[in-house]
C-alpha positions as CSV (number, residue, x, y, z in Angstrom):
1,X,9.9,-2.9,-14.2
2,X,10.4,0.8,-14.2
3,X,8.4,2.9,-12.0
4,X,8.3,6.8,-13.6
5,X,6.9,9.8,-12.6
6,X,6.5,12.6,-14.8
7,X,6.4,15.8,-12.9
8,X,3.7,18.3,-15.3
9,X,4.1,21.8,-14.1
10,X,1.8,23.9,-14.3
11,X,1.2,28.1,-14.3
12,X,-2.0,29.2,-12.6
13,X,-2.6,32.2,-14.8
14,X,-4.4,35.1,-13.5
15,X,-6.1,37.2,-16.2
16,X,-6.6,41.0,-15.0
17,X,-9.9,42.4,-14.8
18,X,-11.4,45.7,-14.9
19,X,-11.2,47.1,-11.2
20,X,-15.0,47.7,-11.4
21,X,-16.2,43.8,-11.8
22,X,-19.9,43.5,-13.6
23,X,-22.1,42.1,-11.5
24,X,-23.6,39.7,-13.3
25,X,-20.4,37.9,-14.0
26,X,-20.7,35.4,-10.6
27,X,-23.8,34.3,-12.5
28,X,-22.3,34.1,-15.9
29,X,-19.6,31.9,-14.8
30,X,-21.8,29.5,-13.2
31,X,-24.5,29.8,-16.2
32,X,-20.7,29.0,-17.8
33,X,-19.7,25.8,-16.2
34,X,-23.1,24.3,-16.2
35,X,-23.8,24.8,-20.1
36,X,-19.7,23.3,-20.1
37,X,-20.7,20.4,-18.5
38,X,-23.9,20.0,-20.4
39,X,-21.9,19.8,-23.6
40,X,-19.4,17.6,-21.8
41,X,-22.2,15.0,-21.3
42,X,-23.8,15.6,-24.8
43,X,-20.4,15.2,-26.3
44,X,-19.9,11.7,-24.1
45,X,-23.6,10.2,-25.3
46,X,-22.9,11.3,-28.9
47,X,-20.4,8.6,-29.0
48,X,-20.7,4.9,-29.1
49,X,-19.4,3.8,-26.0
50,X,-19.4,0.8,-24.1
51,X,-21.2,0.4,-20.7
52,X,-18.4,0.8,-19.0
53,X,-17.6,4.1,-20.2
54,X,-21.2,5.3,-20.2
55,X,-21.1,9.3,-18.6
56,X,-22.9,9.4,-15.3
57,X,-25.3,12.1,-14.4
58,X,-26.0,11.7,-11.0
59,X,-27.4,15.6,-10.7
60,X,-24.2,16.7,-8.8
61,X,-22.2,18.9,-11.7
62,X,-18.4,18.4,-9.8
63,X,-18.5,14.9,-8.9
64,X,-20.1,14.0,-12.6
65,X,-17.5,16.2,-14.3
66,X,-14.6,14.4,-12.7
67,X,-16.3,11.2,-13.6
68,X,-16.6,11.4,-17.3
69,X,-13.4,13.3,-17.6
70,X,-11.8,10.1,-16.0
71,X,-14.1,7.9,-18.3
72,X,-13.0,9.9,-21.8
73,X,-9.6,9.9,-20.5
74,X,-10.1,6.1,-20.6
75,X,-11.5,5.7,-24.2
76,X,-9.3,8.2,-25.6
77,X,-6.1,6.7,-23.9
78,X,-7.5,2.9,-25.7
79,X,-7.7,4.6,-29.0
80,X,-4.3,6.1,-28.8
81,X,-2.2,5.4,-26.1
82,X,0.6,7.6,-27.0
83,X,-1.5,10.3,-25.6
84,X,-0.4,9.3,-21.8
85,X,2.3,11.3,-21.0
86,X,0.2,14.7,-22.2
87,X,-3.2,13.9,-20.9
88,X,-2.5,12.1,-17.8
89,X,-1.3,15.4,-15.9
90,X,-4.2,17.2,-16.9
91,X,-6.3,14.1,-15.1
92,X,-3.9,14.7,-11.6
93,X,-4.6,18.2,-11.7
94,X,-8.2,18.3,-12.2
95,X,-8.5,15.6,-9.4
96,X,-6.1,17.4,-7.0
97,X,-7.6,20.4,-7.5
98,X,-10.5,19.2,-5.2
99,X,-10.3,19.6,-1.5
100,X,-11.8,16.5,-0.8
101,X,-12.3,13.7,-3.8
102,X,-15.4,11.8,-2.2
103,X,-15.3,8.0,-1.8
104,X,-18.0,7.1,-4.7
105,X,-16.1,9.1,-7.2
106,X,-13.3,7.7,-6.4
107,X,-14.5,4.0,-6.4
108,X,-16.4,4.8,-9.6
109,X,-13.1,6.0,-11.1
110,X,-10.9,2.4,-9.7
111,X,-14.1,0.7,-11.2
112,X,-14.0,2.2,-14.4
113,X,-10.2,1.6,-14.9
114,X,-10.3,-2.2,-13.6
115,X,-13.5,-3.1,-15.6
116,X,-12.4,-1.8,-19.1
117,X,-8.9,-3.5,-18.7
118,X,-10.0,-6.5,-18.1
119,X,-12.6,-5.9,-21.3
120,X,-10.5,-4.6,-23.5
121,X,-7.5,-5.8,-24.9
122,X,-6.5,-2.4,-26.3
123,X,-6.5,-0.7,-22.8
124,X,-4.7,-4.0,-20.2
125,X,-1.3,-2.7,-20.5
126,X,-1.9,1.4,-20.4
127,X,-4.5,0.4,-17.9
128,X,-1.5,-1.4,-16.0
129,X,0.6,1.9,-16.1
130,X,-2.0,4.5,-15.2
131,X,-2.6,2.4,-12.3
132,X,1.0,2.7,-11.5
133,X,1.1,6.4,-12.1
134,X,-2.0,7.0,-9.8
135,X,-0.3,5.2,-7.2
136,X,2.7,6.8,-6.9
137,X,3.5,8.3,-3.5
138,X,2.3,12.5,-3.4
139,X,0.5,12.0,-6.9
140,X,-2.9,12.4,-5.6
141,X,-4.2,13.5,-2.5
142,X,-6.1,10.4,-1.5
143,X,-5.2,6.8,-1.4
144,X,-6.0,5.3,-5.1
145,X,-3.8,2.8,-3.9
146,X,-5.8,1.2,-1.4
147,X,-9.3,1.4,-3.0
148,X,-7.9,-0.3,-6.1
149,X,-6.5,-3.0,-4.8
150,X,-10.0,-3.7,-3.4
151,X,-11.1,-3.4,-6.2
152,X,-8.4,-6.1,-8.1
153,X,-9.8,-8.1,-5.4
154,X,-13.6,-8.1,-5.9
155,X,-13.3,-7.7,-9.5
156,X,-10.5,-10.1,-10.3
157,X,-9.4,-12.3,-7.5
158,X,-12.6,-13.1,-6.2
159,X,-14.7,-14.3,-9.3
160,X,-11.8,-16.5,-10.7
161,X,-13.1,-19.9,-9.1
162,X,-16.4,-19.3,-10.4
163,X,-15.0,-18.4,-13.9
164,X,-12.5,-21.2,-13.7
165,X,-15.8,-23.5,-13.3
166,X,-17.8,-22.4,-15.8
167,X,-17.5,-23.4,-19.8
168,X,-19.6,-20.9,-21.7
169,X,-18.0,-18.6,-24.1
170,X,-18.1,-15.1,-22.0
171,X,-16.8,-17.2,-19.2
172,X,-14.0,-17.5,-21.2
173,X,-13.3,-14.0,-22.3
174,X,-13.8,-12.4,-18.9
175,X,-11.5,-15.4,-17.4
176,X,-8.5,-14.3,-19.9
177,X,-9.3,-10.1,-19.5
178,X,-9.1,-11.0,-15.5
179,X,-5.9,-13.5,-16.1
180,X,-4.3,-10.9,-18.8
181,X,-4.6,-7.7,-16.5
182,X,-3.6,-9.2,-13.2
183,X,-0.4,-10.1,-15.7
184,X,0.0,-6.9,-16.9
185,X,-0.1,-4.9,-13.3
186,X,2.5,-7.8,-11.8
187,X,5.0,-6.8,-14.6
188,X,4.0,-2.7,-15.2
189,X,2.6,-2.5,-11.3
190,X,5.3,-1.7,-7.9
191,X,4.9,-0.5,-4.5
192,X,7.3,2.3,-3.6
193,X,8.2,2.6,0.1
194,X,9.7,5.6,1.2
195,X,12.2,5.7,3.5
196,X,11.5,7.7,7.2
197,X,11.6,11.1,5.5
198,X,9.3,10.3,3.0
199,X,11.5,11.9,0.4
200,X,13.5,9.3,-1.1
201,X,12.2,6.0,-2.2
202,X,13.7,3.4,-0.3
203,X,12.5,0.2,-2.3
204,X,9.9,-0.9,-5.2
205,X,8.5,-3.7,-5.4
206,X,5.5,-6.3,-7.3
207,X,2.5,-7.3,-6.1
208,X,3.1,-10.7,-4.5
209,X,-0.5,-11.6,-4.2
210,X,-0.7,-11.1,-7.9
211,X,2.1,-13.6,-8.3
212,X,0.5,-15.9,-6.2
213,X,-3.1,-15.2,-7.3
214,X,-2.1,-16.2,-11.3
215,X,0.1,-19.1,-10.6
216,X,-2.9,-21.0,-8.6
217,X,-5.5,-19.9,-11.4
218,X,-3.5,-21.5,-13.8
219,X,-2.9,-24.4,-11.6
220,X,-6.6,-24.7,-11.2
221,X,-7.5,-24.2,-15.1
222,X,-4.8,-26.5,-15.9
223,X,-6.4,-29.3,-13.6
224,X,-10.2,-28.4,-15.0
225,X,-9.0,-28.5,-18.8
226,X,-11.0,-30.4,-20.8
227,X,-10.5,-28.4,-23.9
228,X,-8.1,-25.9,-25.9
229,X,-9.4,-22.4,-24.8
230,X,-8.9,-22.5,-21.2
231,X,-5.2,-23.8,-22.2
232,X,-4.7,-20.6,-24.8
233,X,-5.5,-18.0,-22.2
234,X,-2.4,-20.0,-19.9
235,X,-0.5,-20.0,-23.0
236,X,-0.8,-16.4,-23.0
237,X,-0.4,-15.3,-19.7
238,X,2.7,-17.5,-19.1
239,X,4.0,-16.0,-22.8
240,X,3.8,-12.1,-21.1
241,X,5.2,-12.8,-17.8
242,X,7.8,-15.2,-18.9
243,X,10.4,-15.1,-16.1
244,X,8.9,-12.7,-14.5
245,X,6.6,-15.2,-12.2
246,X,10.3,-16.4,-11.0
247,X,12.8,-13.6,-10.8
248,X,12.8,-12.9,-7.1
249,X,13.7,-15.6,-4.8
250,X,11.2,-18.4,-4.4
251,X,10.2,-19.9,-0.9
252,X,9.6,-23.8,-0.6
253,X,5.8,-23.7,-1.2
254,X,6.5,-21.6,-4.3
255,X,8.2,-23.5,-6.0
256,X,6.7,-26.3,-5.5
257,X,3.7,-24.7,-6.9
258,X,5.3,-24.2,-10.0
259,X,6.9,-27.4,-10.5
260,X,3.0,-28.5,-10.6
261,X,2.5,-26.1,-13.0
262,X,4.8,-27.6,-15.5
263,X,4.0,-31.4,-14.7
264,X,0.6,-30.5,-16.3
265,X,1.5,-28.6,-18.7
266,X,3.6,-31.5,-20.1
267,X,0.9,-33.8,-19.3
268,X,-1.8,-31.6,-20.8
269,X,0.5,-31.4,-24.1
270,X,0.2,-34.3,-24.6
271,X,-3.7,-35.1,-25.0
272,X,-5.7,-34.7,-28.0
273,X,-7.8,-31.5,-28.0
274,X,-4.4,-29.6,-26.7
275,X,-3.3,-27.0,-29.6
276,X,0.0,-26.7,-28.5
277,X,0.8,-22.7,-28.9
């Protein structure tokens, strides 16, 4: 797991203007940055997006604009994700550049992330490590941290039983994008603690709760299995952590947990409907 943090910096260039200002130009800039963000929101509904990444227009100009420049940050990011290390700074600037980022935007941001990784395949690993990046210690000036890991819980943690349960197709595909992410953010994911000066990180480490949080889902889809697809998505999720789920030292309960894990998975391979991958 490496934990990086590109440092962008930036020059606030100040053009010089005439030492007689025009007066209208107050009202030109804000005639400006409305007709901006009119063509940012055109631009956004032009394309064919899904839900997800739908633009808001809530009838507040700032909040919108950081918004759907989070939101095409997102699609542009799943069509090419090489684009990270240039466009993400630009993202931390424009959201630092605000005194005070208010709570909605910044839940509608989390929600945005968390909701498109888990629905699309293309975005669960960059989603993973812009997650990371936004939670770094001094990257932004609020606590992404914290509200995302609320969300992981509402979105992810708290709707695997009923997913587990159910048997109908989209049951299935949100159960893996859930599974598949939480994977993703236990390998690509840390928390950095910073020693008492709060210059120097003192330790990184995974998200235990995801650790624990997959290996019981996959317990409980293991004993519910009546069929291959449920067995696929723990093919897959045990096939990107690997050795991960068991790298740091395990307590009693822990491993007992996985030792289960295994006895059905040997049991399971060995029934009928079981594809083995």
């Amino acid at each position: 797991m490496s934990i990086s943090n590109g440092n962008a910096h930036f020059s606030n260039g100040h053009s010089h203007l005439s030492q007689h200002p025009q007066p209208q130009m107050q009202q030109q800039t804000s005639l400006s940055s409305a007709n901006q963000h009119l063509s940012e929101f055109q631009m956004l509904m032009d394309n064919n997006r899904p839900a997800v990444l739908q633009p808001v227009s809530t009838g507040n100009v700032h909040h919108d604009s950081l918004i759907n420049e989070f939101k095409n940050l997102v699609l542009e990011l799943s069509k090419n994700p090489t684009a990270f290390d240039e466009r993400v700074p630009f993202l931390i600037e424009s959201l630092n550049f605000t005194n005070t980022v208010p709570t909605e935007v910044i839940k509608e941001i989390v929600a945005t992330l968390v909701k498109w990784a888990i629905e699309s395949e293309s975005f669960r690993y960059t989603g993973s490590k812009l997650a990371n990046y936004l939670a770094l210690p001094g990257q932004l000036t609020f606590d992404f941290l914290k509200v995302f890991l609320d969300s992981v819980t509402t979105e992810c943690y708290d709707r695997l039983d009923d997913l587990i349960s159910c048997t109908t197709a989209n049951d299935y595909q949100v159960l893996e994008g859930i599974m598949l992410f939480m994977s993703e953010l236990y390998l690509n994911m840390g928390i950095v603690t910073l020693d008492s000066t709060g210059q120097h990180v003192q330790s990184i480490s995974r998200i235990e709760f995801l650790k624990d949080t997959l290996k019981r889902a996959i317990l409980k889809i293991l004993e519910k299995a009546d069929s291959d697809k449920p067995l696929n998505t723990v093919g897959k999720v045990l096939k990107l952590t690997g050795a991960a789920l068991e790298e740091q030292k395990q307590t009693k309960p822990d491993k007992e947990l996985t030792d289960l894990i295994f006895v059905h998975v040997d049991a399971i391979s060995k029934q009928d409907y079981c594809h083995r991958y």
